[in-house]
C-alpha positions in Angstrom: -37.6 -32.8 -30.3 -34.7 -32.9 -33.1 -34.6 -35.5 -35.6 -31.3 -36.1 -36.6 -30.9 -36.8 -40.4 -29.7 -40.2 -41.9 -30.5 -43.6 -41.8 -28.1 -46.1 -39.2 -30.0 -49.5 -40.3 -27.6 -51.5 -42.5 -30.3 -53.3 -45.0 -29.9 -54.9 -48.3 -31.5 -52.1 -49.5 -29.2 -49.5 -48.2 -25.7 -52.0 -48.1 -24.6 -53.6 -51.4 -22.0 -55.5 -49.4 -24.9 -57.2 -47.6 -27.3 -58.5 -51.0 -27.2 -62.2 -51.1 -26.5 -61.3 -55.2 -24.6 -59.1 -57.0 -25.7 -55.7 -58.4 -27.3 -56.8 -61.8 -24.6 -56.2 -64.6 -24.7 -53.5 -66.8 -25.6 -56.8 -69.6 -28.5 -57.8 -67.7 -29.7 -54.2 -67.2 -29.6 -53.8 -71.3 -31.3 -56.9 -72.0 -34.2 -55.8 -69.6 -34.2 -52.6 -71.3 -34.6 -54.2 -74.6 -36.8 -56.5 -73.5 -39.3 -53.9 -72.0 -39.3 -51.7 -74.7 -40.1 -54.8 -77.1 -43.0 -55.7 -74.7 -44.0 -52.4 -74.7 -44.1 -52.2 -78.5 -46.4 -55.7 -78.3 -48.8 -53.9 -75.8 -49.3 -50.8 -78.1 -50.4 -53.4 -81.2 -52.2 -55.3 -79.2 -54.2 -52.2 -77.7 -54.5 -50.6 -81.7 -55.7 -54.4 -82.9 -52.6 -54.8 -84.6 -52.3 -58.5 -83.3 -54.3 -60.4 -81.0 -53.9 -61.8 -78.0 -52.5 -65.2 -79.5 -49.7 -62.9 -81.5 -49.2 -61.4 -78.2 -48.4 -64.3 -75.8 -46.3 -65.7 -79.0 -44.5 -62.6 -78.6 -44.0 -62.5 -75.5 -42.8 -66.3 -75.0 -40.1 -65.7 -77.7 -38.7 -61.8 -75.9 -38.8 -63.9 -72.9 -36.4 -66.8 -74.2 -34.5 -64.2 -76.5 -33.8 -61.3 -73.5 -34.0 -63.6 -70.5 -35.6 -60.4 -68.3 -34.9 -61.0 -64.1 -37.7 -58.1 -63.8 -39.6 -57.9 -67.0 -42.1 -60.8 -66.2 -42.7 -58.5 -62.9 -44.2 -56.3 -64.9 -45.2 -58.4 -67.7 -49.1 -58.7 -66.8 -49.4 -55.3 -65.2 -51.0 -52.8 -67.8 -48.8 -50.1 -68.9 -48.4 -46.5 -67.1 -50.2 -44.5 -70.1 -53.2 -47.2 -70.6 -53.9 -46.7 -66.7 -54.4 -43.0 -66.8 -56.5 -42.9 -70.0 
């Protein structure tokens, strides 16, 4: 039996025209850019004992209201890719 190739399903996932929002803007996608790579930054001082965990949250709470992430706080609790595999 031949499968044919391609997808026929119209999703949001596969049909811009059909997401209830618009594509984030290129704006939004910098701020959550910036405001990962800040996070990130935190994570890595908290790990070394830079700061604590109080520093951290303080941290985080002021990226948050300065970068206004749609995603970020997704990922905000999840422990980073590198600190997984070690």
């Amino acid at each position: 039996m031949e499968i044919k190739p391609g997808n026929i399903a119209r999703t949001p996932a596969t049909s811009a025209q059909d997401l209830a929002q618009p594509p984030m803007t290129k704006a939004q996608f910098a701020r959550e850019k910036r405001y990962l790579a800040a996070m990130h930054a935190a994570r890595t001082m908290l790990e070394q004992g830079v700061i604590d965990e109080a520093d951290f949250q303080e941290i985080a709470a002021f990226m948050a209201r300065k970068f206004h992430p749609i995603f970020g706080d997704f990922f905000a609790e999840k422990p980073s890719f590198h600190s997984v595999s070690q």
